[in-house]
C-alpha positions in Angstrom: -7.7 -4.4 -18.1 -7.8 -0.1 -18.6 -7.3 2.0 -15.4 -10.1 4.5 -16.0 -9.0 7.0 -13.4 -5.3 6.6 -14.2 -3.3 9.7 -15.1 -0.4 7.8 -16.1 -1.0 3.9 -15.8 -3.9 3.3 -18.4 -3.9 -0.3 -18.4 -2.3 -3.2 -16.8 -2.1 -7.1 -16.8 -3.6 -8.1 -13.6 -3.4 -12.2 -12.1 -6.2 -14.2 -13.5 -7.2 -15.6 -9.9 -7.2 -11.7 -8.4 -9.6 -10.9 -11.6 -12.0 -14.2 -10.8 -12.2 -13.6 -7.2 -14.8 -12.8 -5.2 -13.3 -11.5 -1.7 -9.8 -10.1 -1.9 -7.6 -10.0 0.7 -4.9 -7.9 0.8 -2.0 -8.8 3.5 1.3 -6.7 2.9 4.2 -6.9 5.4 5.0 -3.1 6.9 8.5 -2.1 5.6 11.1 0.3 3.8 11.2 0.1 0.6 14.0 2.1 -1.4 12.2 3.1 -4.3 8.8 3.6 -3.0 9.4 4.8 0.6 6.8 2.7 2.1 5.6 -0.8 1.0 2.2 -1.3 2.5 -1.3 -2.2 1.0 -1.1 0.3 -1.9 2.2 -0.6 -2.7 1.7 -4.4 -1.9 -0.7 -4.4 -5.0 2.3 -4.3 -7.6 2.4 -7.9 -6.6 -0.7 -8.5 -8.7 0.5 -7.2 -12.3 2.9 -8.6 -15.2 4.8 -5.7 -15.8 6.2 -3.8 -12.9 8.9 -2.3 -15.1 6.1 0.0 -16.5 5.8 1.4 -13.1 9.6 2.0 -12.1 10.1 3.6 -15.3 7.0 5.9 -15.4 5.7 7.5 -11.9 6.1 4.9 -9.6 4.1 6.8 -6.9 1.8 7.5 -9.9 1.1 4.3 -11.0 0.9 2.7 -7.9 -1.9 5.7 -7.0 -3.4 5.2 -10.2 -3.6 1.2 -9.5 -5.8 1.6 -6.4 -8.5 3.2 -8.5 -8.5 -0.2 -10.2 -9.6 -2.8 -7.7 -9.8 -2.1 -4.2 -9.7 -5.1 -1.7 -12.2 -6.1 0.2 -10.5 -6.1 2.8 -6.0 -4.8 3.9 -4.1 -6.3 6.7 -1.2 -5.1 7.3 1.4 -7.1 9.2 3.2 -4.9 11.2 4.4 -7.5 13.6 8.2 -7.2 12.9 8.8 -4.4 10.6 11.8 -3.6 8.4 13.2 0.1 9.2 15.7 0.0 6.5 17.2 -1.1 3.7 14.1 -2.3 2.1 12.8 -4.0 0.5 15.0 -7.0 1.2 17.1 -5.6 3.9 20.9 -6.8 4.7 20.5 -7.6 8.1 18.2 -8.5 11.6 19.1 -5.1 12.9 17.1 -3.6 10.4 14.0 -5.4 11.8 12.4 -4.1 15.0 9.7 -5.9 16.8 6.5 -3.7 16.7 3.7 -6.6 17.4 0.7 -4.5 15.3 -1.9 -5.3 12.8 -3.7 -2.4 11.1 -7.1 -3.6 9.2 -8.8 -1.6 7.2 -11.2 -1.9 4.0 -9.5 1.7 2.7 -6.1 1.3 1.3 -5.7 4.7 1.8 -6.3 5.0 5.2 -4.4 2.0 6.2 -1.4 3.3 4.8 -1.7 6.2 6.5 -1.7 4.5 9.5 1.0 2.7 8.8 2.9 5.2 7.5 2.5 6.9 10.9 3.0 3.7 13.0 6.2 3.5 10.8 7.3 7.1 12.1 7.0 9.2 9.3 4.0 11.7 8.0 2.1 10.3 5.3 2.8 12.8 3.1 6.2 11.7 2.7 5.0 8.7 0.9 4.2 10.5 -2.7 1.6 7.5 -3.8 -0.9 8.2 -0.4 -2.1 11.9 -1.2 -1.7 10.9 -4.6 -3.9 7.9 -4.2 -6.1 10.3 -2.0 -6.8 12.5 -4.7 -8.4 10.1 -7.0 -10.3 9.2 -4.2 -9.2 5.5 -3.8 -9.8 6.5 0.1 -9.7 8.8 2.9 -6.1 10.4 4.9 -8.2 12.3 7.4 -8.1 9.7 9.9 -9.4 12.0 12.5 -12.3 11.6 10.9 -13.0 7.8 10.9 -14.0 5.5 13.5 -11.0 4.4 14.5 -11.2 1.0 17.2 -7.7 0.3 18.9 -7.6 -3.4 20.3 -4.9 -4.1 22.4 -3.7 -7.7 23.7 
């Protein structure tokens, strides 16, 4: 399929069943991730195309911005139950897993991953792909802004 909004990915080859679908769901586990800083329900999308190569070698934080234009879920979960500090994305060891027992849920990528990225302990503009992604207006970072409900168990 073409990326219409994309400044550097133009097209991609996305999974049949993600294209036929009706409702998508989108449920990334919170973690470190070397190369992209953050893997969370912008990043998690990479798990949908053929050739992730494309998007190492050209923007990463680009691409995965330009990606969100595509197809947004109907709905992100993020699992943010035990979350991996470190060493992403595979990590080496249990100590770089801490216990955090959250869920963020959120129909904008966006501002889910700004969440997250602030549940994870670092500003969202660390994570290049967020603004990036905010600026083609794939969602919203001004979380002050939305209605925001905190559930706690």
């Amino acid at each position: 399929m073409t990326i219409p909004g994309g400044k550097v990915l133009k097209k991609a080859k996305e999974h049949e069943l993600v294209l036929e679908s009706d409702v998508f769901f989108n449920v990334p586990i919170l973690k470190n991730h070397e190369s992209a800083r953050l893997t969370a329900s912008l990043k998690n999308l990479m798990g949908d195309v053929w050739d992730r190569g494309f998007w190492h070698a050209n923007d990463l934080h680009q691409c995965i911005a330009d990606f969100a234009t595509y197809r947004k879920p109907t709905l992100n979960i993020v699992d943010a139950y035990y979350v991996m500090k470190r060493n992403g994305p595979r990590g080496v060891s249990v100590e770089d897993v801490v216990t955090m027992k959250a869920q963020l849920i959120s129909a904008d990528m966006v501002a889910v991953d700004t969440a997250s990225a602030k549940l994870f302990g670092i500003d969202p503009a660390e994570v290049p792909h967020i603004p990036l992604a905010a600026d083609l207006n794939a969602g919203r970072m001004d979380l002050e802004k939305l209605n925001i409900k905190r559930i706690t168990i």
